[in-house]
N, C-alpha and C positions, 0 to 999 in steps of 0.2 A: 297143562294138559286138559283140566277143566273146559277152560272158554276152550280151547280148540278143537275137545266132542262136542260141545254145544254148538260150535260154528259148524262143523262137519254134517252133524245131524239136521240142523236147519236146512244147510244145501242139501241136503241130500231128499227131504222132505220138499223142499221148492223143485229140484230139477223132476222126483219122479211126478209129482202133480199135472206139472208142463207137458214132460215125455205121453204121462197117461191123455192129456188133452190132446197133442197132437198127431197118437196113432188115433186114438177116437176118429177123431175130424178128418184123417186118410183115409180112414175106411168108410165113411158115411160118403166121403166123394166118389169111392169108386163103387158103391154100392148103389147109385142116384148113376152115375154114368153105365151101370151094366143093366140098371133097369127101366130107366124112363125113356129110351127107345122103344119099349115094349107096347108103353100105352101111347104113342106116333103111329105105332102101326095100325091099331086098332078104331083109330079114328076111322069114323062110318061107315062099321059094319053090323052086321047083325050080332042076335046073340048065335046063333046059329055060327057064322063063322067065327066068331069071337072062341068060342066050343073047339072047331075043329083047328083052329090058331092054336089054340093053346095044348090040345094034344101034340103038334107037332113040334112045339118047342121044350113040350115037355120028355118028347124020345131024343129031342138033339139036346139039351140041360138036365139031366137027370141030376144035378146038383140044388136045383133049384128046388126051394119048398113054396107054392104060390098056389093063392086061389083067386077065383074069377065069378064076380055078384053081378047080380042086376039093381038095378037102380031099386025094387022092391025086394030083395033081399035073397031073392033065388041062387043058386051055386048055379054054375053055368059050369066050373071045371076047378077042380082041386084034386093034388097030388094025393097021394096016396099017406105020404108020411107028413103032409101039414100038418101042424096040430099047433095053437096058439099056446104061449107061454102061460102057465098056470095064472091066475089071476088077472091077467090083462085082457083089458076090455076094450072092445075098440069107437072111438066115441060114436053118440049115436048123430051130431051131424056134421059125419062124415067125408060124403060130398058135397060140405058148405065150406070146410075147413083144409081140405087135401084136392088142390088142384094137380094137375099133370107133373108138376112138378117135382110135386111126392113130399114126404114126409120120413125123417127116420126116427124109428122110437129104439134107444137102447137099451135093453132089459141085462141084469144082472141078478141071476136069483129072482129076489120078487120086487126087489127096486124097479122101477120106471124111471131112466134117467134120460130127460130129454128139454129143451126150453122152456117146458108149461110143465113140467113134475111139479109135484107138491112134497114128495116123500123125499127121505134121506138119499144121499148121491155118494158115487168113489167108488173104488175097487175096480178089477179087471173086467172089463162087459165081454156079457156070456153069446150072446146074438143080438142080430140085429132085425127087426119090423121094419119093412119097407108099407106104407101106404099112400096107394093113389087113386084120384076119381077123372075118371074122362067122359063126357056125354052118358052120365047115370052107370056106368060101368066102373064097378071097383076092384081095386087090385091090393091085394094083401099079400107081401113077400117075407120068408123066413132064411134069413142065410145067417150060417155061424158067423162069430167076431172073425176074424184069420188073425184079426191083429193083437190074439191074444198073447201070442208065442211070442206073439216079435215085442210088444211091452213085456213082456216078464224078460226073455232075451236080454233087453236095455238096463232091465233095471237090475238082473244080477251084475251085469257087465260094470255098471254103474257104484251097485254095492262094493264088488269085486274092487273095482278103482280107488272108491272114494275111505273103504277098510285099509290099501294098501298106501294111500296117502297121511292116514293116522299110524299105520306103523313104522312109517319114515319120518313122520315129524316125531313122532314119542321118540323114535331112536337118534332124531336131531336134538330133541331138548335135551333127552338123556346124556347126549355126550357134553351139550352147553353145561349141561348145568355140573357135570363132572370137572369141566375145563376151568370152571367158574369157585365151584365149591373145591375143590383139592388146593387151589394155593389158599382162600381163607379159610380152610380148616390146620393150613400150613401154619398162614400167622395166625391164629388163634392160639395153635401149641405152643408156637416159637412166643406167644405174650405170656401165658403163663408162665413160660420156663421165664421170662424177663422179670415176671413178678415175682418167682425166685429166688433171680439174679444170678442164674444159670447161664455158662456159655449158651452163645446161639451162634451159628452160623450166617453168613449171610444171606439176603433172599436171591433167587435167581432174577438175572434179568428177564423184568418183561415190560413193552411198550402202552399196556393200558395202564386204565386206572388202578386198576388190584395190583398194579405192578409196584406205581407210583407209591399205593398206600403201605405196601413192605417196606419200599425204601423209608417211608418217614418213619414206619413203627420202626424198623433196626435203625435209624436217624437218630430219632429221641430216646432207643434204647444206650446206644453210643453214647450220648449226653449224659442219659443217666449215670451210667456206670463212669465216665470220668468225672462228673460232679461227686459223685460217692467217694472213688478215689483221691479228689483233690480233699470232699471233706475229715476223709482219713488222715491223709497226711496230716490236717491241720489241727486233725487233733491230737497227733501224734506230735507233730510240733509244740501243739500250748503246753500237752504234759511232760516235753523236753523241757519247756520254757519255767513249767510250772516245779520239776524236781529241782532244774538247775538253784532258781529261787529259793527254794528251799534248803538247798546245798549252800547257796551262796550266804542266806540270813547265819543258819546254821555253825559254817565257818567266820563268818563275821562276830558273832557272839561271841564265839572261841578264842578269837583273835584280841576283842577286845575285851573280854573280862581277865586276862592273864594280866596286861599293867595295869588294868585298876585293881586286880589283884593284891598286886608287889606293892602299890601306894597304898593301898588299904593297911596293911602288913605294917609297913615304915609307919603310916602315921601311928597307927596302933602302939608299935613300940616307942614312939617319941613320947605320945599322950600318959603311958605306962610307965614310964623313968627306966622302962626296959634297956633303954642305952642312952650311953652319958653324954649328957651335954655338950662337951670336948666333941663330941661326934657328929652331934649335928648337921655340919653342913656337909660333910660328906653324903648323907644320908639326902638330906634335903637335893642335894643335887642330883642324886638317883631319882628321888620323884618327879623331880623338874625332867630327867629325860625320858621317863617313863611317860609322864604328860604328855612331852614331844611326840613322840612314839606314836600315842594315842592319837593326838592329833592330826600327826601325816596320814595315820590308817584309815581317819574318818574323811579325811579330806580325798585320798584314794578312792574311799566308798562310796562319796558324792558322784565323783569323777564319774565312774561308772556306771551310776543309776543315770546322772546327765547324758552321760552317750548314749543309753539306751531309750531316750525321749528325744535323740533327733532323727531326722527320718532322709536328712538329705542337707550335707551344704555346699555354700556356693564355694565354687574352685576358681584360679587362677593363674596365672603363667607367671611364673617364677623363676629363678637361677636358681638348680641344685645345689652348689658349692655355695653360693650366698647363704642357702635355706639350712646347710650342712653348719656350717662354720656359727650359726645365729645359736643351734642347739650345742653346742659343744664346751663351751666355757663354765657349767655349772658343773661340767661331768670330768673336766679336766683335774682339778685335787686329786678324785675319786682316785680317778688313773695313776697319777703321781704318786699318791702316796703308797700304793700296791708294786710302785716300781715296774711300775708297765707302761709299754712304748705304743703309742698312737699313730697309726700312718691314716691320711687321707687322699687317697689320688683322687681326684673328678676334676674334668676338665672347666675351665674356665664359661663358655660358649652353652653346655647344656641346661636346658629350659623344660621346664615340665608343666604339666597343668595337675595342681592340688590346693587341698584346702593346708595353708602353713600354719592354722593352731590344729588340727587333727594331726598332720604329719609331724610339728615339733613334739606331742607328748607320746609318736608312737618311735622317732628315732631315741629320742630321750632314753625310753624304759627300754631299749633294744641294748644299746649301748650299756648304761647302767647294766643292765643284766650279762653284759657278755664279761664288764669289769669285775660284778662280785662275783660269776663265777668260774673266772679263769686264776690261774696260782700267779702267784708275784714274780717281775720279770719276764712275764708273757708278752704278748703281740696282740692287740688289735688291729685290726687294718678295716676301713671303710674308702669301696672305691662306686664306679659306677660306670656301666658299659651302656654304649648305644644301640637299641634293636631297630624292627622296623614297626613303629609306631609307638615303640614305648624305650622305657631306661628301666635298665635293672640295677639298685641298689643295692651291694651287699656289704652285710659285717659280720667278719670275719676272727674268732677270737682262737687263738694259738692253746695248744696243751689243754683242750677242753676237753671232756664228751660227756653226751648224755645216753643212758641206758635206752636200747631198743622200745623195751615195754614201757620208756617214762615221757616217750615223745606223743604220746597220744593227748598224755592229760600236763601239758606245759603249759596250756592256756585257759585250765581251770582254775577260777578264785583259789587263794593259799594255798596254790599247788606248792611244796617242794619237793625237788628228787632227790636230795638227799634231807635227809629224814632226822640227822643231826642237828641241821640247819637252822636255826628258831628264830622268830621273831624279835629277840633280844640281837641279830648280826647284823640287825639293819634292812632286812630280806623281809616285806609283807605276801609277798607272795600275788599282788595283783598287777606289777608291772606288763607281764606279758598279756592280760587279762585285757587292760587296756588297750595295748598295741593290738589286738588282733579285733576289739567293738571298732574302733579306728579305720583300720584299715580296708575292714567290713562295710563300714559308711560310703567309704570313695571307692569300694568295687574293685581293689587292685589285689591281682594274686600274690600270695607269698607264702613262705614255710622257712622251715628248720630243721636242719639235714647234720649229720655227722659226717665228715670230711676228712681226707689225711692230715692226721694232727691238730683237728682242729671243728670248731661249731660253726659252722655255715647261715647265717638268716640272710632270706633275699626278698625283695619287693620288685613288682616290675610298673612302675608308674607310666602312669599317659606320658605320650611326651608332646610337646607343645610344637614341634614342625611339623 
């Protein structure tokens, strides 16, 4: 709004200077055309008629202010109301300078505004000095400006215009800059709330720039907040990762300081004479399976911490029943000697793609687990159906179940559900532990369900057609 009164004020200053030049210069024209026929006529007469010429146009122009010299300075005729503008003088040569042609001198006040002025110029002129010399005869004429009205006319007109074109631009900028400033006062608010981390709505659409730069600030505000979220999750993850750990050491300690416990205890009473030599080897043989004991536990505990340092293995196409039949022979006593009956139906022809040392230690502890905990004379059954793009493996253990509230934590380190169960049954508790880091490597779904009469685990592996 600034430059555009500076530019307004300038024009307006340039056009009234012009305007005031070019009524000037209209009226000096018709003021030279209404007068220098006068001294045409007067060519070669006397002063005598010159005298009575000039009364007679002074009863037909009574508008005219004019006097009438002689070449030596005499009045030969002047109006009644001539009278020269205060201070102007009219030069003394004259009729050396002012041919017929005439001369106009514009006075304003006491300004002299005319080609040869010397003094200050401008403003609206007050009258006009006509002077002419013909054959020693001079003529001095006084006629008001007329073109006073009509430059002031112009220039209110002009004001009037060039004022109402400043109150349409101010009221254009005003709106630009409303149009302009409302959405980045928008997203300025909507960034704070971002700094926040305050809902925000989205911005409206709009096809400029300011449009554009909404969508990137709610763009990168969107990034933000899902980078925030994902780093939530992940911290919530590590300190999943971080109790479970702690759960895990914690129950491992536990696990393993009970036989070295019971060994410490025996050697103690050997070393003591606390029991008799005759006994010895009974004893000595409880340490030997206590050691055992110990050792599966650690070797489980390896198992473990190894799965959880691979990140991805290579898989393969294989025969289910092959891969079935390869795990089964270590677990078969198990079963026997529990007096429990083993069925496996899977077809001959099904091929699947898995890793077969992840898959054998996760059938393994599946199985094992469904043996120690179903009652003697029970039923396993392991079959496997065909889907569409995968095979679902299940095992199946007869007269089982597990409590509602105990299936959540079946695949926590030294889970057991029942509570009697001890590590002295043979039961470490990280069979399932296992099966499910496993099965978690190759991506395949699976759980464990309670069923008519019975424990349901199923896996749904790739399949290989």
């Amino acid at each position: 709004m600034l430059i555009l009164l500076i530019v307004i004020s300038g024009m307006f200053a340039f056009f009234s200077t012009q305007i005031k030049a070019a009524v000037t210069l209209t009226q000096q024209k018709q003021a030279a055309e209404d007068f220098l026929p006068l001294m045409t006529q007067l060519k070669g007469k006397t002063n005598e008629e010159i005298t009575e010429f000039a009364r007679k146009f002074h009863a037909e122009n009574r508008s005219f202010k004019f006097r009438f010299q002689s070449a030596d300075g005499e009045i030969l005729f002047q109006t009644e109301d001539f009278e020269m503008p205060s201070g102007f003088e009219i030069p003394p040569d004259f009729d050396k300078k002012f041919s017929a042609s005439g001369k106009l001198i514009i006075r304003k006040n006491d300004i002299i505004v005319n080609g040869n002025a010397t003094g200050p110029t401008g403003g609206i002129p007050e009258c006009i000095v006509f002077l002419s010399a013909e054959n020693g005869v001079k003529l001095s004429i006084i006629t008001p400006f007329t073109g006073r009205t009509v430059y002031g006319e112009i220039l209110t007109k002009a004001a009037w215009t060039f004022g109402l074109i400043l109150v349409l631009s101010f009221l254009t900028a005003a709106l630009f800059a409303w149009l302009i400033a409302s959405p980045v006062r928008r997203i300025a608010a909507d960034a704070r709330s971002m700094a926040q981390l305050r809902d925000v709505a989205p911005p409206l659409p709009r096809s400029d720039e300011i449009g554009q730069l909404a969508e990137d600030v709610y763009s990168m505000y969107v990034e933000l907040k899902s980078t925030i979220r994902k780093l939530e999750t992940e911290m919530e993850h590590v300190k999943e990762i971080e109790e479970k750990q702690r759960y895990f050491f914690s129950a491992a300690s536990h696990e393993l300081k009970t036989p070295i416990a019971a060994t410490s205890a025996i050697l103690e009473g050997l070393l003591g004479d606390v029991i008799a030599p005759e006994e010895y080897p009974a004893y000595l043989r409880e340490c030997l399976k206590l050691t055992k004991e110990q050792t599966r536990l650690v070797s489980e505990i390896l198992e473990i911490v190894k799965l959880g340092d691979i990140n991805k293995r290579e898989q393969a196409v294989v025969n289910l029943r092959d891969c079935v039949n390869h795990v089964l022979p270590p677990l078969i006593p198990i079963i026997e000697a529990k007096g429990q009956q083993l069925t496996v139906e899977i077809g001959k022809d099904i091929s699947c793609t898995l890793d077969t040392g992840l898959f054998a230690k996760t059938l393994s502890n599946v199985i094992l687990n469904a043996a120690q905990n179903s009652p003697e004379n029970s039923e396993i059954r392991v079959w496997a159906t065909e889907r569409v793009g995968s095979v679902r493996l299940s095992v199946w253990n007869g007269d089982a179940h597990i409590p509602t509230e105990a299936l959540s934590g079946l695949y926590e380190p030294f889970y057991r559900a029942d509570a009697a169960r001890t590590a002295g049954s043979g039961r470490s508790g990280l069979g399932l532990t296992i099966a499910q880091k496993a099965l978690q490597l190759q991506g395949f779904p699976f759980a464990i369900e309670n069923t008519g009469g019975g424990v349901l685990f199923w896996v749904d592996i790739n399949s290989a057609r």
